[in-house]
Every structure is written in structure tokens, then in C-alpha cells.
C-alpha positions as CSV (number, residue, x, y, z in Angstrom):
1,X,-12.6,-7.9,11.5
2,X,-10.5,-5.1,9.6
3,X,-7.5,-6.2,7.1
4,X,-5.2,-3.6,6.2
5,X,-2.5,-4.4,3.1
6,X,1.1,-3.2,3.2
7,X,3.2,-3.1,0.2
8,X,6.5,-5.1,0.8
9,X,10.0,-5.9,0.0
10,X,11.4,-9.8,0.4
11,X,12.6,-8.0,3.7
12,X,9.1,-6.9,5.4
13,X,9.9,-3.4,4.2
14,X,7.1,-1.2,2.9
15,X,8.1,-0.1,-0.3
16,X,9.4,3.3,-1.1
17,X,7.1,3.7,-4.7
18,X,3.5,1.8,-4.4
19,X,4.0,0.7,-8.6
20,X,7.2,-1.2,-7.5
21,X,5.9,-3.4,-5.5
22,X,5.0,-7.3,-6.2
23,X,4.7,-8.6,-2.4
24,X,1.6,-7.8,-0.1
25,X,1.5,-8.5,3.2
26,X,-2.3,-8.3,4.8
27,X,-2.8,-7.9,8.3
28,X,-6.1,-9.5,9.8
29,X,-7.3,-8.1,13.0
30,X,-10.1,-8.5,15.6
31,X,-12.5,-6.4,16.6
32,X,-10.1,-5.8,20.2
33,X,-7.7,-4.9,17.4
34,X,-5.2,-8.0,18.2
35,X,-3.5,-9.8,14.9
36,X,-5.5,-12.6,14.1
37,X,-3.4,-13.7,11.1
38,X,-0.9,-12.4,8.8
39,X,-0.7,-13.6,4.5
40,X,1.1,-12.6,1.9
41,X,-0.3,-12.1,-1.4
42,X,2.3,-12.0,-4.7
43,X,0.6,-9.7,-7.4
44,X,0.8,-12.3,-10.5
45,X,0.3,-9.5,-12.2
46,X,2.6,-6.6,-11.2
47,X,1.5,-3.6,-9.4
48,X,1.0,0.0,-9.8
49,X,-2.3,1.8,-11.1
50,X,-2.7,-0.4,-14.7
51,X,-2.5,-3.8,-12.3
52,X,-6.0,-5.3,-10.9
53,X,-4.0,-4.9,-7.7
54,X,-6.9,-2.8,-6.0
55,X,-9.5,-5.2,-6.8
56,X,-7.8,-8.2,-5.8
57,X,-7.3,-6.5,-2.2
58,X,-10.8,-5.1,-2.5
59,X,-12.3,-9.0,-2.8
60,X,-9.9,-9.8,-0.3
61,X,-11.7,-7.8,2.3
62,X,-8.8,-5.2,2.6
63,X,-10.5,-1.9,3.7
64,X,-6.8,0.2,4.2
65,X,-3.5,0.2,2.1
66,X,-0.7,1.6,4.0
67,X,2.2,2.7,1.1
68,X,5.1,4.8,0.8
69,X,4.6,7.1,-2.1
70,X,1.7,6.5,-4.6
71,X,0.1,8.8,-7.5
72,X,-3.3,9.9,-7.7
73,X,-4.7,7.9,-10.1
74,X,-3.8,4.7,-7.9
75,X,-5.2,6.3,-5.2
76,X,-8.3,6.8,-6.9
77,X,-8.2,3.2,-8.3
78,X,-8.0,1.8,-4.2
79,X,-10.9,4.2,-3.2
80,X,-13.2,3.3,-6.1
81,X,-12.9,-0.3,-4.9
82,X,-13.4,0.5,-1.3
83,X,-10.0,1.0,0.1
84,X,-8.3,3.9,2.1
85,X,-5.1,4.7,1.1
86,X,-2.7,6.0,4.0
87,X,0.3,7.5,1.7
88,X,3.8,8.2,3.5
89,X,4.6,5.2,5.3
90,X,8.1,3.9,5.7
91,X,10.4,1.0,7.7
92,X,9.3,-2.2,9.1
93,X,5.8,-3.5,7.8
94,X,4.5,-5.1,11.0
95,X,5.7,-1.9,13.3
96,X,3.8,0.5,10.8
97,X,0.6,-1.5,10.6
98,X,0.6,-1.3,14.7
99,X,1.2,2.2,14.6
100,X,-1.7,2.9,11.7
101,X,-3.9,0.9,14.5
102,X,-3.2,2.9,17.4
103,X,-4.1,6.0,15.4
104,X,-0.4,7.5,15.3
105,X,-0.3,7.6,11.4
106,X,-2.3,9.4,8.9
107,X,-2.3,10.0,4.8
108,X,0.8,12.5,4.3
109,X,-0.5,13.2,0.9
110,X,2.6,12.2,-0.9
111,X,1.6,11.9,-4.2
112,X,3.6,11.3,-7.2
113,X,3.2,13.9,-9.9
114,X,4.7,13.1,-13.0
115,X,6.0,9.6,-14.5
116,X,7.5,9.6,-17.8
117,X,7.6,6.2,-20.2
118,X,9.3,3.4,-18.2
119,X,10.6,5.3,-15.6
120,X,12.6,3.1,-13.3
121,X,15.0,5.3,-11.8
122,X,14.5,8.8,-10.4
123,X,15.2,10.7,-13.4
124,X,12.0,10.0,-15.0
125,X,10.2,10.0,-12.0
126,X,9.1,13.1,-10.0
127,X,7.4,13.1,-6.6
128,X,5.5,15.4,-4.0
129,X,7.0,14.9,-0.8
């Protein structure tokens, strides 16, 4: 069995910045790769690197994240706890997860390289796309 976590929006939409996100969507599949079940996990706690968003998922069973952009500390925080992080994802949650599992998407090493004190718009926030 393999479960792969997607950061969401209310609208099955992965989201755009990894620490934004409060909704998780966890895809459980076989081992002939067909969708056994899908839950959704609320982070009671926020997100982004400082949450214990990574363990959670980790004592979930979750052994991929697939997120849009995240910084390298998060990263690291998901791979110490056993997780691969697949950076660069976009668009529907269910279609990318399908995609990931036909081998058709792979880390795009977008990581985000500077955030400045409570940045919550894109002035204080700089990426590496």
C-alpha cells in the first residue's frame, strides 16, 4: 500500500506555497496502483516548516508529498520523517497524484529562497522557479 499527501485548497487544488496550506488530501493506493481510498486531513495546527505537519503525515503512513513550491528547510523536515517531497506540482489534486503514479512527474526543485517576517503576499516572499 503507498499514500501520497497533496496539499489543497477547499477546491481540490494543490496549493501554490506548501506553508499556506491547512487541507490535505491523502491518496491510498494498492499495490496494482488503483485508489483504494481517499481522506482529508485539516492541519489543527497550520502548516509550513514550524507545523508538526511532516510528522503527522509521517505516522499517517504517507511516504510522498506532492506540493507546489516549498523551502528547503520543509523539505528537509518531510525527509527526516520519511517522506519524498515532489516540488512543482500544479492544478487538480486527483489528476496530479495519477500523473506522479504513472511516473510522468518528478521534483522540479522549486525551492523557496527567502521569507521575510510574516510574509503573506509576494513582496516579502522570494522563490526559485
Amino acid at each position: 500500500m503507498k499514500k501520497i499527501a497533496v496539499p489543497i485548497t477547499t477546491d481540490n487544488i494543490i496549493v501554490d506555497h506548501f506553508g499556506q496550506s491547512k487541507l490535505y488530501e491523502i491518496y491510498i493506493f494498492s499495490e496494482n496502483k488503483e485508489i483504494l481510498d481517499v481522506q482529508l486531513l485539516e492541519s489543527n495546527q497550520g502548516s509550513g516548516c514550524k507545523s508538526n505537519i511532516a510528522n503527522v503525515l509521517a505516522e499517517a503512513g504517507v511516504t510522498a508529498l506532492l506540493s507546489g513550491h516549498m523551502g528547503n528547510k520543509a523539505k528537509h523536515r518531510f525527509n527526516t520523517a520519511g517522506i519524498n517531497v515532489i516540488r512543482g506540482c500544479k492544478g487538480d489534486s486527483a489528476d496530479t497524484v495519477l500523473s506522479f503514479m504513472g511516473n510522468e512527474i518528478v521534483d522540479k526543485d522549486y525551492a523557496c529562497l527567502k521569507h521575510k517576517p510574516k510574509h503573506r503576499n509576494s513582496q516579502n516572499h522570494i522563490c526559485n522557479h
